[in-house]
N, CA, C and O of each residue as an XYZ file, in Angstrom:
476
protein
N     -63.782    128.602    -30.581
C     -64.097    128.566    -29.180
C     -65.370    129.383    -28.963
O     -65.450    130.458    -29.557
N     -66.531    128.926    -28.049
C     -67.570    129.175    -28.199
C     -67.584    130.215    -26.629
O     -67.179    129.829    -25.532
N     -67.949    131.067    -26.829
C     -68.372    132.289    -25.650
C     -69.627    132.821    -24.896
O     -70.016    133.148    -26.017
N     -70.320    133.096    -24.328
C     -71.421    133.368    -23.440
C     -71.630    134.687    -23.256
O     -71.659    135.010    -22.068
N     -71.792    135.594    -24.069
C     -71.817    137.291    -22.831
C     -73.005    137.161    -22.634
O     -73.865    136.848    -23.457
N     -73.166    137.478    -21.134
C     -74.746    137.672    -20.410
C     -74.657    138.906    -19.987
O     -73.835    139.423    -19.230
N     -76.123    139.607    -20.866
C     -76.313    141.299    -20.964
C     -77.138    141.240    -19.674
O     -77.809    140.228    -19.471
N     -77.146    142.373    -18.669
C     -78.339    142.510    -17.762
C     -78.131    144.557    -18.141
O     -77.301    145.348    -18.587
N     -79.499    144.523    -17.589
C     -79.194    146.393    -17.814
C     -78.430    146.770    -16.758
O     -78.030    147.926    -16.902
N     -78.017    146.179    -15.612
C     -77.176    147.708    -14.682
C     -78.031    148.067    -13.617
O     -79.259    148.023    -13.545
N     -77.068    148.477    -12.700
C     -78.534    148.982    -11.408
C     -77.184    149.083    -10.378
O     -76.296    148.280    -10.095
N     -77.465    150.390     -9.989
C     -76.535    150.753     -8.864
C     -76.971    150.487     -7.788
O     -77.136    151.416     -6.998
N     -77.226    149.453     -7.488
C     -77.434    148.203     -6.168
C     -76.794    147.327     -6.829
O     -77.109    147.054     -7.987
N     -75.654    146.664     -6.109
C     -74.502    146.054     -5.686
C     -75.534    143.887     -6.074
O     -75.388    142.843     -6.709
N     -76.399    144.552     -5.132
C     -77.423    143.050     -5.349
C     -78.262    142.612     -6.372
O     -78.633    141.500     -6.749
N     -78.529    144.088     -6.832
C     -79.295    143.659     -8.073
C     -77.997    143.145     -9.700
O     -78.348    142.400    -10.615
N     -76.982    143.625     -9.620
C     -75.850    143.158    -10.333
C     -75.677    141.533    -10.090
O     -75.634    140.633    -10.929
N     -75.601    141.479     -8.823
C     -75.134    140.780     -8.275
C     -76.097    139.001     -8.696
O     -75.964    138.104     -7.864
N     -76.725    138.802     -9.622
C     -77.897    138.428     -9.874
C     -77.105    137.766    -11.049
O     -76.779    136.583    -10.948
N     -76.773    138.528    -12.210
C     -75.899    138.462    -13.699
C     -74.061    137.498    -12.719
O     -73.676    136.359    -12.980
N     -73.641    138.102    -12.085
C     -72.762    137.030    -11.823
C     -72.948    135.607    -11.205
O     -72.108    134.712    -11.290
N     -74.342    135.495    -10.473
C     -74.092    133.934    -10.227
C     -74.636    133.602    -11.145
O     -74.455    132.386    -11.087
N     -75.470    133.860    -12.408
C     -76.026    133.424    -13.168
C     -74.807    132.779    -14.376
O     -74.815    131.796    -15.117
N     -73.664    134.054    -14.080
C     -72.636    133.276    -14.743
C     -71.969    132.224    -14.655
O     -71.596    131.502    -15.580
N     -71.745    132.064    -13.212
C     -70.939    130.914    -12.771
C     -72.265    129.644    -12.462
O     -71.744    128.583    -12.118
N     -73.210    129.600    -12.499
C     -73.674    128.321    -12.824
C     -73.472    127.854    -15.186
O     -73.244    126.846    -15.855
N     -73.749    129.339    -15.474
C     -73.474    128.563    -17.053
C     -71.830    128.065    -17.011
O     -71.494    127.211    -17.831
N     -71.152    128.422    -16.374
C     -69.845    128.189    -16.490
C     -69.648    126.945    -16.013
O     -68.788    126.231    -16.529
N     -70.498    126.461    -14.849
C     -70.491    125.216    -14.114
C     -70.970    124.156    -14.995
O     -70.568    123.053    -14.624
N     -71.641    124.133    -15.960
C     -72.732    124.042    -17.176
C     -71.267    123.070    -18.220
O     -71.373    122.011    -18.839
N     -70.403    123.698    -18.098
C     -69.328    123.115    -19.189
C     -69.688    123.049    -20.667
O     -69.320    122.232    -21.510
N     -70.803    124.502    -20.826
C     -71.199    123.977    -22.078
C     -70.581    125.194    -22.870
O     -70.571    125.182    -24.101
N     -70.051    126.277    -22.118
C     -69.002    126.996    -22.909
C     -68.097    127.531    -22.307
O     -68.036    127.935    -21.146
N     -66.868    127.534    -23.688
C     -65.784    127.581    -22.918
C     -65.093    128.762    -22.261
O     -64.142    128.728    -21.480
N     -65.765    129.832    -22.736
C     -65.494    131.500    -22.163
C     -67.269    131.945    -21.715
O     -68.165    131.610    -22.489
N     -67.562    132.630    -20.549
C     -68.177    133.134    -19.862
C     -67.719    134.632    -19.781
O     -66.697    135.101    -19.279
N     -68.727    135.228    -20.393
C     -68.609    136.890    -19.414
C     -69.841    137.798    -19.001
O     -70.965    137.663    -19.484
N     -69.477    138.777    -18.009
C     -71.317    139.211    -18.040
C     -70.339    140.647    -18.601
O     -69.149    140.822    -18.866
N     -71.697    141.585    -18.600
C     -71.833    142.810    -18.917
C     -72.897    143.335    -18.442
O     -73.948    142.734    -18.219
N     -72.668    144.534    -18.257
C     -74.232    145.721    -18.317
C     -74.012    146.976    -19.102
O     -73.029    147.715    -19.153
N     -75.718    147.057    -19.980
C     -75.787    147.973    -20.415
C     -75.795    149.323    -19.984
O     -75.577    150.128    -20.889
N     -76.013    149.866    -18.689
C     -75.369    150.997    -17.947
C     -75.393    150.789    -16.599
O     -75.297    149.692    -16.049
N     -75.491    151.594    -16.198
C     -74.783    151.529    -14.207
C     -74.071    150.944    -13.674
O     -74.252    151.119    -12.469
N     -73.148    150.167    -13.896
C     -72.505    149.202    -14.112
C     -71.090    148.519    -14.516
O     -70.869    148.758    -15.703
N     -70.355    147.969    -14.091
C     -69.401    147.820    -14.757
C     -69.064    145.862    -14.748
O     -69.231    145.249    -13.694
N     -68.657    145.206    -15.884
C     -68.213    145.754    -16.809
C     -69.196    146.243    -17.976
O     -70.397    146.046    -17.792
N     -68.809    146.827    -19.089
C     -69.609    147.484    -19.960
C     -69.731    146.477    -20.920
O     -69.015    145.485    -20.785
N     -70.609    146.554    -21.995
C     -70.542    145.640    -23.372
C     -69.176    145.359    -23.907
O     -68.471    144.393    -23.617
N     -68.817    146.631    -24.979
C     -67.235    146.880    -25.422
C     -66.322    145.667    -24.779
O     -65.883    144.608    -25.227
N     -66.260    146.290    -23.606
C     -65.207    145.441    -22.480
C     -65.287    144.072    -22.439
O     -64.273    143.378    -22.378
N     -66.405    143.616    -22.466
C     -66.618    142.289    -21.936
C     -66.670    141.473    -23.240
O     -66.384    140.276    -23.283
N     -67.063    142.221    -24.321
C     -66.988    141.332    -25.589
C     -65.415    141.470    -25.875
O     -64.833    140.402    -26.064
N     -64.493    142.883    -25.943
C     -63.187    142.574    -26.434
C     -62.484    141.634    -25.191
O     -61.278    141.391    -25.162
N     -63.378    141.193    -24.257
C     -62.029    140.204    -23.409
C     -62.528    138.929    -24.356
O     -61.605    138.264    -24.828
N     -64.190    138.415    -24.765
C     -64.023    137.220    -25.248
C     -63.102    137.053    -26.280
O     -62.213    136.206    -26.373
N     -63.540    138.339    -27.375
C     -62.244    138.232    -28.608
C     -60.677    138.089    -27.592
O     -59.796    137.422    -28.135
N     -60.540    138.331    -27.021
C     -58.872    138.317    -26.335
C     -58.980    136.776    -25.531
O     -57.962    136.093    -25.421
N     -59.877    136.456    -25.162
C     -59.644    135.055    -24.871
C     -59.822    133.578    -26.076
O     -59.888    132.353    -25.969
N     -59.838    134.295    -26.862
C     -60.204    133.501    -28.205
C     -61.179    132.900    -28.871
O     -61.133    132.000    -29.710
N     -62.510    133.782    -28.185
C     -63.544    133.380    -29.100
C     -63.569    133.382    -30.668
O     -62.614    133.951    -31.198
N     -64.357    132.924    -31.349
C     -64.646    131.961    -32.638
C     -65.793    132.700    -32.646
O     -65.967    133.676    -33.376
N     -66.833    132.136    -31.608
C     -68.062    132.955    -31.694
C     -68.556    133.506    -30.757
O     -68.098    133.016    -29.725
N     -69.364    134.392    -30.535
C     -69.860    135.409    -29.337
C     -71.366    135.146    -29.188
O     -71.793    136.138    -29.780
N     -72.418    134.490    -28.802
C     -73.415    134.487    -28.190
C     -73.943    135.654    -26.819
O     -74.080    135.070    -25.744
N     -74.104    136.503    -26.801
C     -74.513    137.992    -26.485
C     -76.205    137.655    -26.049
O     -77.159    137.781    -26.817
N     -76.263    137.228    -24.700
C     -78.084    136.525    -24.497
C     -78.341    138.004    -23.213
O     -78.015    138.298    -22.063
N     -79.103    138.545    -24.329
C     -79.754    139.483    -22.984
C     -80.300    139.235    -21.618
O     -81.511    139.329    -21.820
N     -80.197    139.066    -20.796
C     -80.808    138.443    -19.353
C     -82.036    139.950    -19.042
O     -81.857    140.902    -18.282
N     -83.079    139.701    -19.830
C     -84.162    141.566    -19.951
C     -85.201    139.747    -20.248
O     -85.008    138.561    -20.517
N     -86.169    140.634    -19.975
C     -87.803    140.098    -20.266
C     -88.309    140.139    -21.622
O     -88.818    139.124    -22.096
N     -88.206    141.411    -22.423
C     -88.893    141.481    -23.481
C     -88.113    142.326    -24.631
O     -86.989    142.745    -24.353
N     -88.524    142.525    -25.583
C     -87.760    142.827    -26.820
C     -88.106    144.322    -26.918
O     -88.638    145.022    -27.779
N     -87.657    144.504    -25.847
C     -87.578    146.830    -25.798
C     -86.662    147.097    -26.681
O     -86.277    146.246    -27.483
N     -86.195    148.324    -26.642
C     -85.513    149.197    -27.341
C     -83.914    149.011    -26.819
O     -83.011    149.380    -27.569
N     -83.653    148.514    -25.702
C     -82.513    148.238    -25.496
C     -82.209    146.814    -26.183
O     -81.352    146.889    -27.064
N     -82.522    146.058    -26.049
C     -82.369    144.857    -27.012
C     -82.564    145.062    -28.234
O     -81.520    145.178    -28.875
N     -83.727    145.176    -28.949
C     -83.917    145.845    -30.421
C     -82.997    146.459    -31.012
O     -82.217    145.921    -31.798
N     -82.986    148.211    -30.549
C     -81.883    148.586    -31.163
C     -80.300    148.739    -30.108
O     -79.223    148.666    -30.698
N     -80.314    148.849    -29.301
C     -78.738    148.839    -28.244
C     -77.935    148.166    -28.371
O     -76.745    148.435    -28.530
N     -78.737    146.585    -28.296
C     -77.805    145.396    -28.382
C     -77.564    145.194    -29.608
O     -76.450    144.682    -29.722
N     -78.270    145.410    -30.966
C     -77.997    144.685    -32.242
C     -76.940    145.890    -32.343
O     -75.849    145.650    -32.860
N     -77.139    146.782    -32.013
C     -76.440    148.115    -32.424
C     -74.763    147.691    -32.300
O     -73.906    147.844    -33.171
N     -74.599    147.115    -30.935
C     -73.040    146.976    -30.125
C     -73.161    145.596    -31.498
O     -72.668    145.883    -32.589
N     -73.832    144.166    -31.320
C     -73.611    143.297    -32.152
C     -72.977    143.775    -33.764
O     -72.008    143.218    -34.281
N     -73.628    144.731    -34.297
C     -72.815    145.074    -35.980
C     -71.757    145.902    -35.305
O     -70.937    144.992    -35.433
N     -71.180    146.680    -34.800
C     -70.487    147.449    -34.329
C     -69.084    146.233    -34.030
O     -67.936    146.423    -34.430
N     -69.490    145.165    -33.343
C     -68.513    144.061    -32.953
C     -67.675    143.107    -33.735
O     -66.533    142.653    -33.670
N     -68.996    142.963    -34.700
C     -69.153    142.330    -36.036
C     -68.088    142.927    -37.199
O     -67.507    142.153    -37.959
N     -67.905    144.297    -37.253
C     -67.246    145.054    -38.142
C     -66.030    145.272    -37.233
O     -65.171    145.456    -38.095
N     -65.337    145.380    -35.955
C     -64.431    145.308    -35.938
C     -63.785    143.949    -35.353
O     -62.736    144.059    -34.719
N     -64.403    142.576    -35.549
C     -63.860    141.757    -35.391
C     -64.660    140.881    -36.354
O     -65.845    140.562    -36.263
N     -63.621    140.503    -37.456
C     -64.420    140.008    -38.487
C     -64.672    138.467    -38.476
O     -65.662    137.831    -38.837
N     -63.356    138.015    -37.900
C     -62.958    136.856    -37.383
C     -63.948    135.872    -36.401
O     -63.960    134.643    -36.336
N     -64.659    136.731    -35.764
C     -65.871    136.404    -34.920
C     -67.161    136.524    -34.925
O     -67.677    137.633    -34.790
N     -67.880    135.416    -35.081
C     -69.076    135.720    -34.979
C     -69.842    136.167    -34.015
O     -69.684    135.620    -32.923
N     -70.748    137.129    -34.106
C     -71.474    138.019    -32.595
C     -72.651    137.020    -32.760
O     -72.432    136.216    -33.666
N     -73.390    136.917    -32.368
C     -74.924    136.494    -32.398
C     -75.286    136.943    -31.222
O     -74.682    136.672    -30.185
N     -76.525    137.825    -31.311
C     -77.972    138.265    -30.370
C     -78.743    137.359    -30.124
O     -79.571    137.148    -31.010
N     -78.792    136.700    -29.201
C     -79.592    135.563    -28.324
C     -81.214    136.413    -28.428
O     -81.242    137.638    -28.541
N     -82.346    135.683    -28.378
C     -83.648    136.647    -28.112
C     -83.616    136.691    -26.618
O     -83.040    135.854    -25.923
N     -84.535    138.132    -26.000
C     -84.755    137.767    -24.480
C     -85.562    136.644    -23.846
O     -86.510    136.018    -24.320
N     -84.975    136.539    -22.686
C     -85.724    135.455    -21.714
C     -87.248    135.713    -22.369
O     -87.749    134.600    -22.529
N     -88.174    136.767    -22.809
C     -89.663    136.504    -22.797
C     -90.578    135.885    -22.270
O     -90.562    135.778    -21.044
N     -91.587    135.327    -22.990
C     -92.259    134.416    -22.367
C     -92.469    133.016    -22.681
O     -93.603    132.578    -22.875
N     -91.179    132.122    -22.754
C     -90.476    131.237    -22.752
C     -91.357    130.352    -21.725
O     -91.837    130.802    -20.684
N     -91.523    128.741    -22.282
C     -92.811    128.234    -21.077
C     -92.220    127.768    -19.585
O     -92.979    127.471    -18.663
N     -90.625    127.743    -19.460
C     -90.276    127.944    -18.006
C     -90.561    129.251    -17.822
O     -91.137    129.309    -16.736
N     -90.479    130.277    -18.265
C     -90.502    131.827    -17.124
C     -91.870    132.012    -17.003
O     -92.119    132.940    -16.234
N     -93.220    131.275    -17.651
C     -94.479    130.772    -17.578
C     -94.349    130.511    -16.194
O     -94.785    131.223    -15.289
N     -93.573    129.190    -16.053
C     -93.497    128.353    -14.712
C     -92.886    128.583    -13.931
O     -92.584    127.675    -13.156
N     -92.428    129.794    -13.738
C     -91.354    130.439    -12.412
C     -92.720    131.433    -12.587
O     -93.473    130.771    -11.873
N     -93.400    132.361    -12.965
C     -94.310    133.085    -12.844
C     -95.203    132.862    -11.976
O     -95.682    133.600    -11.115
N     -95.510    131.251    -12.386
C     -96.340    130.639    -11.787
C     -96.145    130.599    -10.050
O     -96.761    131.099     -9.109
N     -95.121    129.848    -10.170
C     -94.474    129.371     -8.773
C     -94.379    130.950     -7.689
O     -94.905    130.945     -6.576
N     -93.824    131.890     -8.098
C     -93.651    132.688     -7.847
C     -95.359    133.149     -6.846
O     -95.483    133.161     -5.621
N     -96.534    133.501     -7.990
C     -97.635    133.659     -7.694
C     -98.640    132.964     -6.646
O     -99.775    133.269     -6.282
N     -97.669    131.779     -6.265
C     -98.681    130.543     -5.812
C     -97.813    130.736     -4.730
O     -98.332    130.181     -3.761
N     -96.374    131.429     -4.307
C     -95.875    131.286     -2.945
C     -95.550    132.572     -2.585
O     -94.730    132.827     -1.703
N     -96.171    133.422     -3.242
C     -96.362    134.709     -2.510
C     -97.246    134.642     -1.359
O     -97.466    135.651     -0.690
């Protein structure tokens, strides 16, 4: 059974969280996997830990872990691969995989764009 965790960093504004959950429920709307969860890396709840041991408890197979961050900082680099072997070693049964960040991917090109042209 294939799983989704969507990482955002955290932000104690209620709205800026609030961003990582509808983002969930359209992949969920998506039908393209069968467990959905978000997480944040701090301020935040739920936490990594948490949100990956509910996929293992809902019966993931495999864990896809897609940072919802811009670029390949130090929280992705080392934070996230960090929790990924950490997940990896106590659930052997499951595969983790680290998604790369959104970056500069040629849609976030074209939301950049759009963005710039209707400011």
């Amino acid at each position: 059974m294939h799983a989704a965790l969507l990482i955002a960093h955290g932000s104690r504004r209620a709205e800026a969280n609030a961003d990582l959950v509808r983002l969930a429920e359209l992949v969920r709307a998506s039908g393209r996997f069968e467990i959905v969860e978000i997480a944040y890396l701090e301020l935040a709840e739920p936490d990594i830990p948490a949100s990956a041991l509910r996929c293992v408890e809902r019966g993931a197979t495999e864990v896809r872990m897609l940072p919802y961050f811009l670029s390949m900082g130090r929280h992705v680099a080392e934070d996230l691969d960090g929790y990924r072997q950490d997940f990896t070693a106590k659930h052997p049964h499951v595969r983790f995989t680290l998604c790369p960040p959104l970056g500069l991917h040629p849609k976030i090109v074209e939301v950049v764009m759009e963005r710039l042209e209707r400011c």
